[in-house]
C-alpha positions as a Markdown table, in Angstrom:
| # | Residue | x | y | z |
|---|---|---|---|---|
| 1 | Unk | 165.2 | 30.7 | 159.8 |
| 2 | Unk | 162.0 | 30.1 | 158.0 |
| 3 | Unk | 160.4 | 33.3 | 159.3 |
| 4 | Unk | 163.7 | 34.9 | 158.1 |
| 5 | Unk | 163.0 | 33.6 | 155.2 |
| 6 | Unk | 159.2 | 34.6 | 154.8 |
| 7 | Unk | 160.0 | 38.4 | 155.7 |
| 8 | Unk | 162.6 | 38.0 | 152.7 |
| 9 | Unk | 159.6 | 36.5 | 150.9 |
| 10 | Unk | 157.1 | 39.9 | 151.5 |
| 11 | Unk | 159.9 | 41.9 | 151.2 |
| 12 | Unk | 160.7 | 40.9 | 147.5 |
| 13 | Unk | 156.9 | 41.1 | 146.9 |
| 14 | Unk | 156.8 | 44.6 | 147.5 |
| 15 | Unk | 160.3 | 45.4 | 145.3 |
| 16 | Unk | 162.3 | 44.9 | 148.3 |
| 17 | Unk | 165.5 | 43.1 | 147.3 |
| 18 | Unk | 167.2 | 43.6 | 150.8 |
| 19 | Unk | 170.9 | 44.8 | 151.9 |
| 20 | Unk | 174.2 | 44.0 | 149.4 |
| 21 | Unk | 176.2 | 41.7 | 150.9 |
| 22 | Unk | 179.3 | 42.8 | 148.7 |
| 23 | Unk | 178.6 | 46.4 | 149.7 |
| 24 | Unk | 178.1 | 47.7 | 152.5 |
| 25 | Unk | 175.3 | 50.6 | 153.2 |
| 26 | Unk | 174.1 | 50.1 | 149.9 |
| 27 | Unk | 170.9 | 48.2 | 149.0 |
| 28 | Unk | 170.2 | 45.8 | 145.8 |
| 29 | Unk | 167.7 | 48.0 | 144.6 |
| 30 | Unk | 170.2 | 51.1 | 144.6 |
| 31 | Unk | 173.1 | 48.9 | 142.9 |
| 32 | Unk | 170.3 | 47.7 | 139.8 |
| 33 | Unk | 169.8 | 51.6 | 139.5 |
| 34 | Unk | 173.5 | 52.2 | 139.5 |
| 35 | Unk | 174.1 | 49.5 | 136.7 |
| 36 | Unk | 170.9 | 49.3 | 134.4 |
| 37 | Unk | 171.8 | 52.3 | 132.4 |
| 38 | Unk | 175.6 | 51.4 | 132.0 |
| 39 | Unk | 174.3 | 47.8 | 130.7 |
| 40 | Unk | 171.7 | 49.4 | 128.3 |
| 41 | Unk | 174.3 | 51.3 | 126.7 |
| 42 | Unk | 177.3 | 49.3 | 126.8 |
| 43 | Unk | 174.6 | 46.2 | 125.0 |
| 44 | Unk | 172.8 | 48.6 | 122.5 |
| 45 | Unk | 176.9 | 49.4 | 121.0 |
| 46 | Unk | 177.9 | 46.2 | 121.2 |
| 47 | Unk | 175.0 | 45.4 | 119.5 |
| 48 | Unk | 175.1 | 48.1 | 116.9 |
| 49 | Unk | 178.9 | 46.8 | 116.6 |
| 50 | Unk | 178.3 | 43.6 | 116.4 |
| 51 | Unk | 175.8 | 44.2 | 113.3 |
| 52 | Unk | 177.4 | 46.9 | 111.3 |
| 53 | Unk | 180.5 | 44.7 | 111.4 |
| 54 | Unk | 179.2 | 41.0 | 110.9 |
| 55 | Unk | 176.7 | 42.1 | 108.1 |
| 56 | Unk | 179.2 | 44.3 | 106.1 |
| 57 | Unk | 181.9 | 41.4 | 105.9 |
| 58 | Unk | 178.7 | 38.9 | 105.7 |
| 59 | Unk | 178.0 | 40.3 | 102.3 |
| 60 | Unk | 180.9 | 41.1 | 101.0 |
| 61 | Unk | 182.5 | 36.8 | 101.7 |
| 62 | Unk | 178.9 | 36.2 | 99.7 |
| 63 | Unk | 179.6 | 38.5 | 96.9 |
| 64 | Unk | 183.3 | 37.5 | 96.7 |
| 65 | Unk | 182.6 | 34.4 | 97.5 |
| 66 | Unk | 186.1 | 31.9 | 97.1 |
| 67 | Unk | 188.1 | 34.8 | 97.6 |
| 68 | Unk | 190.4 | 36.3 | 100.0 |
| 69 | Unk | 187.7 | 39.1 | 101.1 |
| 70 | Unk | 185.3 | 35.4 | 101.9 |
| 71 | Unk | 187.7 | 33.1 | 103.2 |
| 72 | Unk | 189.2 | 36.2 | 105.6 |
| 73 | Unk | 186.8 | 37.3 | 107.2 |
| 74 | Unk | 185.0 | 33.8 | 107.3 |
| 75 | Unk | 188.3 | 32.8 | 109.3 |
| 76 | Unk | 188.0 | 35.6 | 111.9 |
| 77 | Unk | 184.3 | 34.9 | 112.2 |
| 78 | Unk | 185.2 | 31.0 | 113.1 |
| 79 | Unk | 187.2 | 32.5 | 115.6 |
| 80 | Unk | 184.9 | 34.4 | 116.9 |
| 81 | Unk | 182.7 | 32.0 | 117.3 |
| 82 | Unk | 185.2 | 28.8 | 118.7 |
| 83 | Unk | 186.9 | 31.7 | 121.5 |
| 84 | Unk | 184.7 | 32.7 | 124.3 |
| 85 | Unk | 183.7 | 36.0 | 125.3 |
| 86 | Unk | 185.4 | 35.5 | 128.9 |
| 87 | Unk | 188.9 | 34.4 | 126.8 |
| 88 | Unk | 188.6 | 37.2 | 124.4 |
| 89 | Unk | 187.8 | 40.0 | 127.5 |
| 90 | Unk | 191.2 | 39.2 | 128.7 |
| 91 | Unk | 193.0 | 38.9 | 125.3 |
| 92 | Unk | 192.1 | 42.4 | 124.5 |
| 93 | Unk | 193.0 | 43.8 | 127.9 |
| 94 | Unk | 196.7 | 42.5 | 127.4 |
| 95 | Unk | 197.6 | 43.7 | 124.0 |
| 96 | Unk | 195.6 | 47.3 | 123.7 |
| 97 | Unk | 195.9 | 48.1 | 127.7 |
| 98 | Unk | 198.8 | 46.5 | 129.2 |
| 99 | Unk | 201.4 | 46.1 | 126.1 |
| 100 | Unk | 199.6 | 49.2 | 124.1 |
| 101 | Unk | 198.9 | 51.3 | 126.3 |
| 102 | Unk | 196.4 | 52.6 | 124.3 |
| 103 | Unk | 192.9 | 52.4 | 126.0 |
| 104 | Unk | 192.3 | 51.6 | 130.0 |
| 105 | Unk | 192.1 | 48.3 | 131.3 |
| 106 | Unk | 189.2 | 49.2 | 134.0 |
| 107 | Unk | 187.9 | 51.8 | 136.0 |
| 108 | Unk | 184.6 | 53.6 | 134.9 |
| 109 | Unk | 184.4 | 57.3 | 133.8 |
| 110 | Unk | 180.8 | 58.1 | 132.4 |
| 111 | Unk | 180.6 | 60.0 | 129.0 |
| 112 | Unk | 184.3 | 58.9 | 128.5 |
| 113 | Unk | 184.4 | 56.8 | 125.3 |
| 114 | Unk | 187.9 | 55.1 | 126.0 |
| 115 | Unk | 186.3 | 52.9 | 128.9 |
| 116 | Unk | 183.7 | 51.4 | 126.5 |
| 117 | Unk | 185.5 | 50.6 | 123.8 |
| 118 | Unk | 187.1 | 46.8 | 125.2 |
| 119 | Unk | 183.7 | 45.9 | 126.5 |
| 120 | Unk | 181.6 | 46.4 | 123.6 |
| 121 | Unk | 184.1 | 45.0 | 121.1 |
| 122 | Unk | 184.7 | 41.5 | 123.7 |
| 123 | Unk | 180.9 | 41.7 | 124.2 |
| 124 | Unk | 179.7 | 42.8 | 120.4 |
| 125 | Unk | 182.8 | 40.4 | 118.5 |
| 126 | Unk | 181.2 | 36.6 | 118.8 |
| 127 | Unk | 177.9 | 38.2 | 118.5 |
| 128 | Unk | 179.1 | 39.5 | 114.6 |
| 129 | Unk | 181.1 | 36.3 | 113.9 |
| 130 | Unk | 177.7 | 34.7 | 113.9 |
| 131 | Unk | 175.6 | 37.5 | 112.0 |
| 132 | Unk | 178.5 | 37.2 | 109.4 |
| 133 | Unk | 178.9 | 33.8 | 108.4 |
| 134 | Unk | 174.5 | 34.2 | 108.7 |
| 135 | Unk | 174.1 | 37.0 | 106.1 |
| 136 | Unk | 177.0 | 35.2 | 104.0 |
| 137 | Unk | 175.0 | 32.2 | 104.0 |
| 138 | Unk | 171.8 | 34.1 | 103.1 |
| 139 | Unk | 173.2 | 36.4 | 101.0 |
| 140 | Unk | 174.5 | 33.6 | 98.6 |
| 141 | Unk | 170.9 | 31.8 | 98.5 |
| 142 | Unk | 169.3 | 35.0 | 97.4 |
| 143 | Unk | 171.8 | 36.0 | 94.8 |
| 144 | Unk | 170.9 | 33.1 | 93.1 |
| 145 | Unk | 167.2 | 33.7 | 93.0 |
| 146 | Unk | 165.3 | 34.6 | 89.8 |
| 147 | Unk | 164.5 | 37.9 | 90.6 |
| 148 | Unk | 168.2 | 38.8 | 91.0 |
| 149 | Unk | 169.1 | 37.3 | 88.1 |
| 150 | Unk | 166.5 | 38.9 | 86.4 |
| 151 | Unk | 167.9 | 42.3 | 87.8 |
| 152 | Unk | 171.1 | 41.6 | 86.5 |
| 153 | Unk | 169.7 | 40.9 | 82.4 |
| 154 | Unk | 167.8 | 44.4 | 83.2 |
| 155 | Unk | 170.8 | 45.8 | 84.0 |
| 156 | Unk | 170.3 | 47.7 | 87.1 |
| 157 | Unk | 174.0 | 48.9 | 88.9 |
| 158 | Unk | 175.4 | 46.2 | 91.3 |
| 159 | Unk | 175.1 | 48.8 | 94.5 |
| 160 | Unk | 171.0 | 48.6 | 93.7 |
| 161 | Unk | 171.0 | 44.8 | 93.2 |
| 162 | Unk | 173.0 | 44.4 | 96.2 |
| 163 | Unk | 171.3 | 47.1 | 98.9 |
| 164 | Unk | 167.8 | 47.2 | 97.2 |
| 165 | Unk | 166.9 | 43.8 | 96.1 |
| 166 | Unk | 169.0 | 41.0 | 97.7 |
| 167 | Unk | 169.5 | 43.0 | 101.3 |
| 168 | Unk | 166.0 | 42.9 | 102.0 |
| 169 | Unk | 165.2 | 39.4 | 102.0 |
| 170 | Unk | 168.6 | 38.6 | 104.1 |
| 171 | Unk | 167.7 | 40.7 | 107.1 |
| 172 | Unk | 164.1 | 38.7 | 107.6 |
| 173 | Unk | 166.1 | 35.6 | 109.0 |
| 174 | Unk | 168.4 | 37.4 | 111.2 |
| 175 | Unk | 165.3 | 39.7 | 113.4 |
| 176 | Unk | 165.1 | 37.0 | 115.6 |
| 177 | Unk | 169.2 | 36.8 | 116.3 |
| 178 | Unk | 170.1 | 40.4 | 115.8 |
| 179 | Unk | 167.8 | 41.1 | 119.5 |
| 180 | Unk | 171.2 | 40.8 | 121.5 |
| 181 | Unk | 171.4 | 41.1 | 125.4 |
| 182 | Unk | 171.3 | 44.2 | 127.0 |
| 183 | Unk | 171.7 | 43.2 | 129.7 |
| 184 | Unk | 174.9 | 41.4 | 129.3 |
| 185 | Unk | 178.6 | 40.4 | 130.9 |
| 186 | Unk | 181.8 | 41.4 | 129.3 |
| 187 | Unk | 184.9 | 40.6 | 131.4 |
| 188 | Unk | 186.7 | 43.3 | 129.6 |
| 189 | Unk | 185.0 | 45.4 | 132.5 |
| 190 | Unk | 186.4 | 45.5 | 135.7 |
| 191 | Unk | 185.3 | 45.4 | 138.9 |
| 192 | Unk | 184.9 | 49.3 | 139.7 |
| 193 | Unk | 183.0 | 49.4 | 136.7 |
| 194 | Unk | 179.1 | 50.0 | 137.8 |
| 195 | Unk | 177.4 | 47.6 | 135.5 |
| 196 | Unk | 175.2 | 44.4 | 136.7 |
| 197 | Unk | 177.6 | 42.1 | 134.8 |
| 198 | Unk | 180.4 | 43.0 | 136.7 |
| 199 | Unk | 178.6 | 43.5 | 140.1 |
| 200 | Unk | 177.5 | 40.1 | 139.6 |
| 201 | Unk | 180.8 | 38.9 | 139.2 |
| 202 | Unk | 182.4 | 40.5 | 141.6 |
| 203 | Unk | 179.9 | 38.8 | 144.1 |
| 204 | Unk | 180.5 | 35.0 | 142.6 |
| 205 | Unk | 183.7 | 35.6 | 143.8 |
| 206 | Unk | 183.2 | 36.4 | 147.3 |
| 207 | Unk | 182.4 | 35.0 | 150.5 |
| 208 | Unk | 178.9 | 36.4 | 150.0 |
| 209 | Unk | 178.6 | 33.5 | 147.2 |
| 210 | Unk | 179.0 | 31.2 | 150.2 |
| 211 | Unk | 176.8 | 33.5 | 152.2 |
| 212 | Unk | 174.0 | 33.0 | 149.5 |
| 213 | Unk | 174.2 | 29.5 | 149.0 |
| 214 | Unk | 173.7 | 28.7 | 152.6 |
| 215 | Unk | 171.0 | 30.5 | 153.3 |
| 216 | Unk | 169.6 | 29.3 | 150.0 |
| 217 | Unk | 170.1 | 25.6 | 151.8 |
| 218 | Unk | 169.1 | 26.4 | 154.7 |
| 219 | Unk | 165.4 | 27.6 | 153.8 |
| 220 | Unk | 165.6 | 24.8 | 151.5 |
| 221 | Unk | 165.7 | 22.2 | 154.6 |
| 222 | Unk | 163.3 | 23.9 | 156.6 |
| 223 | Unk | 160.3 | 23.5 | 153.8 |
| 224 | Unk | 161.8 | 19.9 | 152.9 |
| 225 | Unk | 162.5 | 18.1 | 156.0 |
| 226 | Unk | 160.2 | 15.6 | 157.3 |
C-alpha cells in the first residue's frame, strides 16, 4: 500500500492525477480539460449577472430609500441571501423546466444559451443579493457626503451626481467581493453537464467516494502506525 501510495505521490509531482474512478477510460487530467472552460464561462456570467443586477437595484433602494423600489428589492436580496444556492438550483429547475417548460432541466449543448441560463442565475442570484444590499448601504453613506451635497447646490443633473460622483466611491469597497468563483458549483447543472462542479458531485455520490476515502485511510495508517 504505501509504495502504492508513493507512485501516486511522483505521479502527482509530474501533473499526473491518475485514472477517474467515476469514468472509465478517461483520466483526471482529461476530465479538468473537459470542465475548466465550461466553469470559466458559466462563473464569469454568473458573475457579470450577479453585478449588473445587485448593483442596479443596490442604487436604486439607496436613492429611493423607504420606498417600495428599497424595501422590494431589499426583500428579494434577504432572500437571496437566507436560501442556499443548492435550494435555489432545484427551485428553479421545477418551476421554469418541469412546470414551464421553458428552458432544459440538464444536459449540455455548447454554444446553446438555454442550458446556461438556470446555472448562472442559481449560481450569480445570492452572489447579487449581497452586492445589493452592499452598494445600498454604500450608496446611502456617500449621498450624504459634502461633495454630493455640494453637487446638488451646483446644480448638476441627478444622472451625473448619481453615475459620476457618488458611483465611484461605492465600487472601491466592493473590488474585494465582486472577484466571485470561477470555478464554482451550481446544482442547477446536471450530471451530463461537463463542468468540475458537477463532476465533482457526481463522484460524492458514488461508491468511488468510498473508494477515496479508504485509500485515503489506508496510507494514512501506514505513515501513522507505531
Amino acid at each position: 500500500m504505501w509504495r502504492q501510495y508513493g507512485r501516486y505521490l511522483g505521479d502527482l509531482a509530474h501533473g499526473d492525477l491518475g485514472p477517474s474512478f467515476q469514468y472509465r477510460d478517461t483520466s483526471v487530467n482529461e476530465l479538468i480539460r473537459q470542465g475548466l472552460p465550461v466553469d470559466a464561462l458559466i462563473g464569469s456570467l454568473a458573475m457579470t449577472f450577479a453585478i449588473v443586477l445587485g448593483g442596479f437595484f443596490g442604487i436604486i433602494a439607496a436613492v429611493r430609500r423607504g420606498s417600495a423600489w428599497d424595501h422590494i428589492p431589499m426583500f428579494f436580496a434577504a432572500l437571496g441571501i437566507a436560501v442556499p444556492v443548492f435550494v435555489i438550483g432545484p427551485l428553479l429547475i421545477l418551476l421554469f423546466a418541469i412546470q414551464l417548460h421553458w428552458l432544459p432541466a440538464g444536459d449540455w449543448e455548447p454554444g446553446a444559451v438555454r442550458f446556461l441560463i438556470l446555472p448562472v442565475i442559481s449560481l450569480g442570484f445570492p452572489y447579487a443579493a449581497y452586492i445589493a444590499r452592499m452598494t445600498r448601504s454604500e450608496m446611502i453613506d456617500v449621498l450624504g457626503s459634502p461633495f454630493i451635497r455640494t453637487a446638488w447646490a451646483k446644480g448638476l443633473p441627478k444622472r451625473t451626481i448619481l453615475l459620476r460622483h457618488a458611483l465611484r466611491p461605492v465600487l472601491t469597497p466592493l473590488v474585494s467581493f465582486l472577484v466571485l468563483p470561477l470555478l464554482a458549483s451550481s446544482p442547477a447543472r446536471s450530471s451530463s453537464n461537463p463542468s468540475l462542479g458537477c463532476r465533482v458531485s457526481a463522484a460524492t455520490l458514488s461508491p468511488a467516494r468510498l473508494i477515496v476515502i479508504t485509500r485515503s485511510w489506508s496510507a494514512s495508517r501506514c505513515f501513522t502506525a507505531p
